[in-house]
LOMIPA-532632 format. One record per residue: residue number from 1; residue in one letter; x, y, z of N, C-alpha, C, O in turn. Coordinates in steps of 0.1 Angstrom, whole numbers. Each point is the difference from the previous one (the first is absolute). Layout:
LOMIPA-532632
NUM, A, X, Y, Z, X, Y, Z, X, Y, Z, X, Y, Z
...
This chain:
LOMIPA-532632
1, X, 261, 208, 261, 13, -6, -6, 5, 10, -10, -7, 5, -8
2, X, 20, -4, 8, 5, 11, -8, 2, -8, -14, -2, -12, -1
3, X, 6, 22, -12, 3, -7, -12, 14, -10, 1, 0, -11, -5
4, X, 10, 18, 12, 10, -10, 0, -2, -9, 3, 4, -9, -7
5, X, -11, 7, 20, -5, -12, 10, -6, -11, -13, 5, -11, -2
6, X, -17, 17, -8, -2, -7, -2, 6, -7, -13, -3, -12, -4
7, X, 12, 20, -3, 9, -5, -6, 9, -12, 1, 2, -9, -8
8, X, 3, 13, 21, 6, -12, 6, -8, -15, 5, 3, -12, 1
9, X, -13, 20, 2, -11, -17, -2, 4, -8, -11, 5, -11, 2
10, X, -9, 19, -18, 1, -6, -12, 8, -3, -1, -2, -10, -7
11, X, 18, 11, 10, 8, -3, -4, 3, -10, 7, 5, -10, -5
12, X, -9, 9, 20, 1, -14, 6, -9, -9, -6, 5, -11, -1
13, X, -16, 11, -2, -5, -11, -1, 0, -4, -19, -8, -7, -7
14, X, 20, 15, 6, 2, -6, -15, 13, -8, 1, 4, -9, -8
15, X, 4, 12, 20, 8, -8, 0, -1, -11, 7, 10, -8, -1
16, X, -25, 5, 9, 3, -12, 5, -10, -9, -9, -1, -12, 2
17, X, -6, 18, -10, -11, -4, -8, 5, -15, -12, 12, 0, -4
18, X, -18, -9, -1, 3, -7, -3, 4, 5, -15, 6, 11, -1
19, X, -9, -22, -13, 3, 5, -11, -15, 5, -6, -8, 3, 8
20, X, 4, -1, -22, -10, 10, 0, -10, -6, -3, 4, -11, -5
21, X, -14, 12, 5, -15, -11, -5, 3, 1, -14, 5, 9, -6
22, X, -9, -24, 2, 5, -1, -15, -14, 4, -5, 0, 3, -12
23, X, -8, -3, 16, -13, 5, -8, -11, 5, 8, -3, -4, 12
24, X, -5, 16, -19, -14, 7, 8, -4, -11, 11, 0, 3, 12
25, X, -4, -15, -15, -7, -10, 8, 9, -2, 10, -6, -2, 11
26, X, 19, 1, -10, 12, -3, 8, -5, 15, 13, -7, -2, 10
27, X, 12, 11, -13, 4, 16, 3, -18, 0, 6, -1, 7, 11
28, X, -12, -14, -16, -14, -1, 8, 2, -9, 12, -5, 3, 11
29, X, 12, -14, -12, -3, -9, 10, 10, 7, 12, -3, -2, 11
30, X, 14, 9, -14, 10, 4, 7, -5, 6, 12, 0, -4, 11
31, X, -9, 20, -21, -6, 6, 8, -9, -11, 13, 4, -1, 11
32, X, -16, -5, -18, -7, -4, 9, 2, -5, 9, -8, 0, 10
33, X, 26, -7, -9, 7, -8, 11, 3, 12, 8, -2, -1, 13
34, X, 4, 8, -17, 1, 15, 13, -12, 4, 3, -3, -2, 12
35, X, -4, 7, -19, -14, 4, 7, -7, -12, 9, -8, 3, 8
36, X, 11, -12, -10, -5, -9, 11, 6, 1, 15, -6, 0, 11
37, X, 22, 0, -13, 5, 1, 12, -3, 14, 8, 5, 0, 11
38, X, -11, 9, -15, -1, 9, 8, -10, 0, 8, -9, -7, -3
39, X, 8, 13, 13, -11, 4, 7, -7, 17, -5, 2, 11, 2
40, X, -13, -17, -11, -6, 8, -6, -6, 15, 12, 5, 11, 3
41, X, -16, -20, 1, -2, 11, 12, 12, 14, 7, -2, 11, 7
42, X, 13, -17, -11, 6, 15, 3, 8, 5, -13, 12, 4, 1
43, X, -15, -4, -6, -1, 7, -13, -13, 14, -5, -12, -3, -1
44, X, 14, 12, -1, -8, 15, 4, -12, -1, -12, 2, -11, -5
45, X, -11, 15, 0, -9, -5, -14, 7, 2, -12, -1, -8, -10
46, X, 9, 19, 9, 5, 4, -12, 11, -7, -5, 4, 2, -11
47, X, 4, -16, 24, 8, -7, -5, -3, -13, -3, 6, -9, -6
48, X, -18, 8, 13, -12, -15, -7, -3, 7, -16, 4, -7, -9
49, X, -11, 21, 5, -3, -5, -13, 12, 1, -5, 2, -9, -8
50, X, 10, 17, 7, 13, -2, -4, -3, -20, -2, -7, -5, -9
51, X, 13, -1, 18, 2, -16, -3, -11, -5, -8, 1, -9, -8
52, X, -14, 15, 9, -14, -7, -6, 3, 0, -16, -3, -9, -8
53, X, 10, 23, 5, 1, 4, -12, 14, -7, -3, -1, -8, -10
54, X, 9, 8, 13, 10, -9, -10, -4, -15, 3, 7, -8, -7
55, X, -18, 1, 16, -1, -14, -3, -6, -3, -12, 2, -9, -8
56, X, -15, 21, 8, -8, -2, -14, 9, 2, -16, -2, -4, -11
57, X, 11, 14, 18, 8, 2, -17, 11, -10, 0, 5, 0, -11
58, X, 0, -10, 18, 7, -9, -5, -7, -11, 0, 6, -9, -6
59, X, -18, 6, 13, -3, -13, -7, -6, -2, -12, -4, 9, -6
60, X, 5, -26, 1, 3, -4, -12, -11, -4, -1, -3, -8, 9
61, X, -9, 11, -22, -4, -12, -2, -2, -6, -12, -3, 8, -8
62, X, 4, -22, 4, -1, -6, -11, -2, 7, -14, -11, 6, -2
63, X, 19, -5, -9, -4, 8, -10, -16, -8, -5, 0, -12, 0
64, X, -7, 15, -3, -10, -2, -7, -3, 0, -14, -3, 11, -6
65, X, 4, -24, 0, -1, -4, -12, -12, 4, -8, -10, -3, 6
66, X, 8, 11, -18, -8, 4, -9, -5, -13, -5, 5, -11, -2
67, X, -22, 16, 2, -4, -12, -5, -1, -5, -13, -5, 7, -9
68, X, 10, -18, 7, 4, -3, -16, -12, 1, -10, 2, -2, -12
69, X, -18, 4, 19, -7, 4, -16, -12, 0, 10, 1, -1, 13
70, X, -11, 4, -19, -15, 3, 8, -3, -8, 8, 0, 3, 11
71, X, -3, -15, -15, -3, -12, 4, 6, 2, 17, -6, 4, 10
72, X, 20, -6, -11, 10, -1, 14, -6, 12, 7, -6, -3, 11
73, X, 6, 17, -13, -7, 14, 4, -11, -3, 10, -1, 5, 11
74, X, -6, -12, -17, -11, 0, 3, -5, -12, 13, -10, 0, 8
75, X, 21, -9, -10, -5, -14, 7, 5, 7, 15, -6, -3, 10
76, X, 18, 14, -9, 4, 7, 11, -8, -2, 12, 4, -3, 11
77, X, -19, 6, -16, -10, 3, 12, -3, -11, 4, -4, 0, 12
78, X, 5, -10, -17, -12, -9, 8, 6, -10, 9, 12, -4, -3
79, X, -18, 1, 11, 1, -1, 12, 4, -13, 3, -3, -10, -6
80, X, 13, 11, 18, 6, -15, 10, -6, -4, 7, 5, -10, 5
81, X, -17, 13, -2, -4, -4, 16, -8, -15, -9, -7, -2, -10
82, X, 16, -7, 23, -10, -11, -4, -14, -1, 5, -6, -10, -4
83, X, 0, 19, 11, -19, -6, 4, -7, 10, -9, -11, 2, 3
84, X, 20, 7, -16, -12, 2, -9, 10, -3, -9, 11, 5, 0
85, X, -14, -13, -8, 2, -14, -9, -5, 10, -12, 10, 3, -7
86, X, -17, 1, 4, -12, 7, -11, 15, 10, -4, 6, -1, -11
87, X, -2, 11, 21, 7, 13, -3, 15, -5, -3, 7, 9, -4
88, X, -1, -21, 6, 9, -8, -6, 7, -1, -12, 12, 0, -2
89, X, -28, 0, -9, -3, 1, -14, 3, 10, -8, -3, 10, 7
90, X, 6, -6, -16, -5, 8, -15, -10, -2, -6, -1, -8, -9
91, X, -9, 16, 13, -13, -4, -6, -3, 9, -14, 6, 11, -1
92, X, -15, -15, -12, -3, 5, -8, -12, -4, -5, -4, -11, -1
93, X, -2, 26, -4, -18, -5, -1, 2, 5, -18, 9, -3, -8
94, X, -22, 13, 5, 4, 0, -13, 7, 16, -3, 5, 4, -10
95, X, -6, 1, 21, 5, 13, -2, 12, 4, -1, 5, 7, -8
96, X, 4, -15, 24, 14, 4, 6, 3, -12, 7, -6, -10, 3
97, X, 20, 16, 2, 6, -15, 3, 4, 9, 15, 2, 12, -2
98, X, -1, -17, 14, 0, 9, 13, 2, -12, 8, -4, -11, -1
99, X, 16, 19, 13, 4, -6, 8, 3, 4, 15, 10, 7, 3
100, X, -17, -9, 5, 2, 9, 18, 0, -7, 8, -3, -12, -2
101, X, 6, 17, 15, 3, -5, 12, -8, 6, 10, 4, -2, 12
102, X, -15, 9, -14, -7, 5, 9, 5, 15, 4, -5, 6, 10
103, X, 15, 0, -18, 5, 9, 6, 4, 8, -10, 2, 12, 2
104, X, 0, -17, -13, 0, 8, -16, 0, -11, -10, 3, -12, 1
105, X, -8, 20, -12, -6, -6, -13, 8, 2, -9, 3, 12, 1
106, X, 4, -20, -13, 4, -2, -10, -13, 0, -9, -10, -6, 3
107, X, 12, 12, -14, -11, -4, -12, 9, 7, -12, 7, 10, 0
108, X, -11, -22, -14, -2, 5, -12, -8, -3, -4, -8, -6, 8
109, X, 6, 6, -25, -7, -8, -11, 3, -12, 0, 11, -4, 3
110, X, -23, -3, -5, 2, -16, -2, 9, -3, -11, 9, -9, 1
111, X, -11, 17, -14, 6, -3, -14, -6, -11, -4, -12, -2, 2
112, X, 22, -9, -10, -6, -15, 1, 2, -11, 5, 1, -11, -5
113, X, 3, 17, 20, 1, -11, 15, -19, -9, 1, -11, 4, 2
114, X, 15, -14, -4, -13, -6, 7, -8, 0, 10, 7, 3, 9
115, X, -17, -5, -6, -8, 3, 13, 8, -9, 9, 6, -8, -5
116, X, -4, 9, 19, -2, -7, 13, 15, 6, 9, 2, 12, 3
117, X, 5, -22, -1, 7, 2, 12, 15, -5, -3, 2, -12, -5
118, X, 6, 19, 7, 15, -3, 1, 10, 3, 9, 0, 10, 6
119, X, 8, -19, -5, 12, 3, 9, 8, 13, -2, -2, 9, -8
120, X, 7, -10, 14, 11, 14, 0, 8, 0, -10, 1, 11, -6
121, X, 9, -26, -2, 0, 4, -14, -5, 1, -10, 6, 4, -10
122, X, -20, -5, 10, -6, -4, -12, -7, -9, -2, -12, 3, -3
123, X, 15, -19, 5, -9, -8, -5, -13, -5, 8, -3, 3, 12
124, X, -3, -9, -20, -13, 4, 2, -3, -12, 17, 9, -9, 3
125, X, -19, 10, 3, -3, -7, 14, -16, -3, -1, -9, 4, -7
126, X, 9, -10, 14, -15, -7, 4, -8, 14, 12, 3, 8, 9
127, X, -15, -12, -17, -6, 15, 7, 0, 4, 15, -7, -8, 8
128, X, 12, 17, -3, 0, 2, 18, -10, 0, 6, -1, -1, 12
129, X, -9, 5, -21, -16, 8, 12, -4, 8, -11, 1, 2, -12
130, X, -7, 5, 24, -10, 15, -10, 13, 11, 4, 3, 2, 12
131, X, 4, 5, -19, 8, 13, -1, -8, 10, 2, -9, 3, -8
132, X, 11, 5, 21, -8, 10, 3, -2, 11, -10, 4, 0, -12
133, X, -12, 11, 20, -9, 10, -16, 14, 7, 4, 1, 4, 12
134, X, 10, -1, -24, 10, 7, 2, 0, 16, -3, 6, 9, 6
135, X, -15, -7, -19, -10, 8, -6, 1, 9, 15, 8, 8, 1
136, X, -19, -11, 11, -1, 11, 9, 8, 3, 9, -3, 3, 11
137, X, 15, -3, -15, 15, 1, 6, 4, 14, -7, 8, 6, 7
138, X, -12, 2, -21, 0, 8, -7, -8, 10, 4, -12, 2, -2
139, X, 19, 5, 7, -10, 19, 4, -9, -2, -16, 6, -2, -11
140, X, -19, 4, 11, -8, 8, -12, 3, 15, -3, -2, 9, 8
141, X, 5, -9, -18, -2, 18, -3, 16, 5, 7, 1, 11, 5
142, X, 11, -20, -7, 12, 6, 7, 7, 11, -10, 5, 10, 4
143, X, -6, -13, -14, 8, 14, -5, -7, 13, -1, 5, 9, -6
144, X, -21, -9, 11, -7, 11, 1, 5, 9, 13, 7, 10, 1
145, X, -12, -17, 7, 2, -1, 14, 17, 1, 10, 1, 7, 10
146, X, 7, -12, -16, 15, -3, 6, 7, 10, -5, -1, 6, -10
147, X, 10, -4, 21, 13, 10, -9, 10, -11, -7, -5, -11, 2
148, X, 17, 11, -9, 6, -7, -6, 18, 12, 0, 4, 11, 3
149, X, 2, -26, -9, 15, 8, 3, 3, -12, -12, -7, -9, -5
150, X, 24, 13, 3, 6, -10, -9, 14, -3, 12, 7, 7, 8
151, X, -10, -20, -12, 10, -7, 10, 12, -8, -3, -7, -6, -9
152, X, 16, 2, 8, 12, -6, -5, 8, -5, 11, 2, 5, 10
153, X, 2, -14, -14, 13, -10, 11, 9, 12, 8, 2, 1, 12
154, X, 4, 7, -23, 7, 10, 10, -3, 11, 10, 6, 7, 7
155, X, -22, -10, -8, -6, 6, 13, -2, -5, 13, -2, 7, 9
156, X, 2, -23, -9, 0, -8, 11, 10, 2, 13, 11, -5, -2
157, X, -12, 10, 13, 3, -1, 15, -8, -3, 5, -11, -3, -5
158, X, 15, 2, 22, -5, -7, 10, -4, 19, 5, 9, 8, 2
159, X, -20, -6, 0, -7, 6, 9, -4, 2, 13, 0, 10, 7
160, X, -3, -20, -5, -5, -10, 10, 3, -13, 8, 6, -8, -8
161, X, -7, 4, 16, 3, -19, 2, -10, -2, 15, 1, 3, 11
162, X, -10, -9, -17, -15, -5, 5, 3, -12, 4, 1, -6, -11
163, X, 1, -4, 22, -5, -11, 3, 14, -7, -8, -2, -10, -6
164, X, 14, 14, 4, 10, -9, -5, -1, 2, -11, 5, -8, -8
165, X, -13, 21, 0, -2, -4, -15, 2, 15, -5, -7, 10, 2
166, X, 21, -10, -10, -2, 17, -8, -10, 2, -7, -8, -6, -7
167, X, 8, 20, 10, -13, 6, -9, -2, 11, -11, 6, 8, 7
168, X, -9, -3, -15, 1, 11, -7, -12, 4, 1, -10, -7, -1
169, X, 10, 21, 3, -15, 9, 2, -2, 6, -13, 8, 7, -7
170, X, -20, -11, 4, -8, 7, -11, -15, 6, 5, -10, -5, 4
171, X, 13, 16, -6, -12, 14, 6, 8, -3, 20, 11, 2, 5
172, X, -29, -8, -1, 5, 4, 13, 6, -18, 7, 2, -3, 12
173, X, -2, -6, -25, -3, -17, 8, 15, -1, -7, 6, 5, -9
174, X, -4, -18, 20, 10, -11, 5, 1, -10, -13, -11, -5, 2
175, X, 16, -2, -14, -3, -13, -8, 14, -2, 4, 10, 6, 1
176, X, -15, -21, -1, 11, -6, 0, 14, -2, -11, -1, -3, -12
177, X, 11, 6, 16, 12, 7, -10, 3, -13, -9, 4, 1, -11
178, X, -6, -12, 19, 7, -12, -13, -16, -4, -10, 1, -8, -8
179, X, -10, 12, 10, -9, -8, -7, -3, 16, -10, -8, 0, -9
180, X, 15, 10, 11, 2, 14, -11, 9, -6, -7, -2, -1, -12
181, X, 11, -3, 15, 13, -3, -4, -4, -14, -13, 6, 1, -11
182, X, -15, -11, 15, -1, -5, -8, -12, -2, -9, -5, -9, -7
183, X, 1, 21, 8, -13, 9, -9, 7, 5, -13, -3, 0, -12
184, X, 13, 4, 18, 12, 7, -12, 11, -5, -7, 6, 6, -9
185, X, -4, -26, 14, 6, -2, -3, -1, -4, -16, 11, -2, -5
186, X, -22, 1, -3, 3, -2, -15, -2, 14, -8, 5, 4, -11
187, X, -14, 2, 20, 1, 12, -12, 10, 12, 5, 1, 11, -5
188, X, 3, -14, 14, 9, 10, 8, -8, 14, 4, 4, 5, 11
189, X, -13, 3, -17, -9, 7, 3, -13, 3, 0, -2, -5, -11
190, X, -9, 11, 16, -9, -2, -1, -7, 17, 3, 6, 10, 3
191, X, -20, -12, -6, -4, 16, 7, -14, -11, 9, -6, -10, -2
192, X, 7, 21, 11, -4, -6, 16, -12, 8, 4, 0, 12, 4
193, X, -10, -18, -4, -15, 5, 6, 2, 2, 15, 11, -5, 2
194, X, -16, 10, 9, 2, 7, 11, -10, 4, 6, -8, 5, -8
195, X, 2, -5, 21, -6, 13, 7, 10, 2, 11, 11, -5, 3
196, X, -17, 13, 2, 9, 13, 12, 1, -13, 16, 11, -3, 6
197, X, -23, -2, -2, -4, -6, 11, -10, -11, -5, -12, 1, -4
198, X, 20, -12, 7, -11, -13, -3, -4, -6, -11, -7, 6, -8
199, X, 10, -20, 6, -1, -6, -17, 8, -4, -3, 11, 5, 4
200, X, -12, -17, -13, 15, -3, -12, 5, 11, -5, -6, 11, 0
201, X, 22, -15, -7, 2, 6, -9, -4, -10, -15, 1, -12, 0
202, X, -3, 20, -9, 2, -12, -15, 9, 6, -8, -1, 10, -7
203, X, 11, -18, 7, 12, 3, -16, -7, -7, -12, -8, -9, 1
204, X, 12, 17, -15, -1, 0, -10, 10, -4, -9, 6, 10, -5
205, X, -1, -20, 1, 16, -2, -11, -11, 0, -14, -11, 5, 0
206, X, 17, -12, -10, 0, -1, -14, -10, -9, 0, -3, -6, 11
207, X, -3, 4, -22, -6, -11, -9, -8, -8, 15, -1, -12, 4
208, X, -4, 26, 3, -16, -7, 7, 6, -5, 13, -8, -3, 9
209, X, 19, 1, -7, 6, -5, 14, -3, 10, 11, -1, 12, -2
210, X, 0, -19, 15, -11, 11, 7, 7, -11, 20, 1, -12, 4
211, X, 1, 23, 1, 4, -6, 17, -6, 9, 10, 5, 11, 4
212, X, -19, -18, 3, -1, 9, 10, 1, -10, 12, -3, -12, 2
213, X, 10, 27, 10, 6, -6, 12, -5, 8, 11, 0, 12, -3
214, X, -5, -14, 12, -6, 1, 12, 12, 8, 9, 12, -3, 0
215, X, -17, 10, 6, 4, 9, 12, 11, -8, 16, -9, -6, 7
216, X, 19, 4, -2, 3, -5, 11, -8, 11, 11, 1, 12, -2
217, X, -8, -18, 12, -4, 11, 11, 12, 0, 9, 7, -9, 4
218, X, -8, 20, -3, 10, 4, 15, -1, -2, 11, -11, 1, 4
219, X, 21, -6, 6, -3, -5, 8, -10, 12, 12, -4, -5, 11
């Protein structure tokens, strides 16, 4: 197709084109209404990731609210699933106050929080069970052993997308990009324990606050 040729494409299909997406989210769904109607399969590879890449740069997702103080930070992790009832909780012993889902760990200082178990706001609950040993969720000996980096909100992209889920690579592994995302959301940055192949990572913020998150395997 020559340049005129395809000039005159643009110009036709601006003139039959409607009026203009009033917003990013508008101008995302637009696209997707076209990329559906096509018949992908004849499309060459280099014009699949062409469309792959402008679906991912105009979709939208939810701004994500900063968490309003440690407490909120922290309750982040712990977990929905209703058949572990226990991981539900905010638990606190005498040391720290920590919250997960089987899949990464919130922890600080207890301060002078009370012993036992709380909801996601705060107040206190009737005991769930025994709270597993969260303790061996923590590599021993990580900042001997690990490489480390300093990390910040404005380093966050998608790398990856594993199983429906973006990812950011740190060394050679997959974590999951929204549960980085809200690792950082109170202190906005952190410096980040690491190995090359296999293991958590563990972030570091202020005043003892500490998130380690588990690896997504590849398919």
């Amino acid at each position: 197709m020559t340049n005129t040729t395809k000039q005159s494409n643009i110009i036709t299909i601006k003139k039959n084109g409607s009026k203009k997406p009033a917003s990013k989210y508008e101008a995302y769904l637009d696209l997707i209404s076209v990329i559906e109607s096509l018949d992908i399969d004849c499309l060459d590879s280099r014009q699949q990731r062409l469309l792959c890449g402008l679906s991912r740069y105009f979709e939208v997702e939810p701004k994500r609210k900063a968490a309003k103080d440690a407490f909120a930070w922290l309750a982040q992790a712990a977990s929905n699933d209703t058949t572990r009832l226990v991981l539900n909780s905010v638990y606190v012993d005498k040391e720290n106050i920590v919250a997960t889902d089987g899949r990464r760990l919130h922890i600080m200082p207890a301060g002078n929080k009370k012993k036992g178990f709380y909801d996601i706001q705060g107040h206190k609950v009737e005991d769930q069970g025994t709270y597993p040993n969260y303790k061996q969720v923590i590599p021993q000996g990580y900042k001997a052993d690990y490489k480390k980096l300093e990390l910040s909100q404005s380093d966050l992209r998608t790398d990856e997308v594993i199983g429906g889920n973006d990812c950011l690579v740190i060394g050679d592994e997959p974590f999951n990009l929204k549960f980085v995302k809200e690792a950082l959301a109170y202190d906005k940055t952190a410096t980040v324990y690491y190995m090359n192949q296999g293991g958590p990572v563990i972030f570091e913020m202020k005043e003892g606050r500490k998130v380690v998150i588990m690896p997504i395997r590849r398919i």
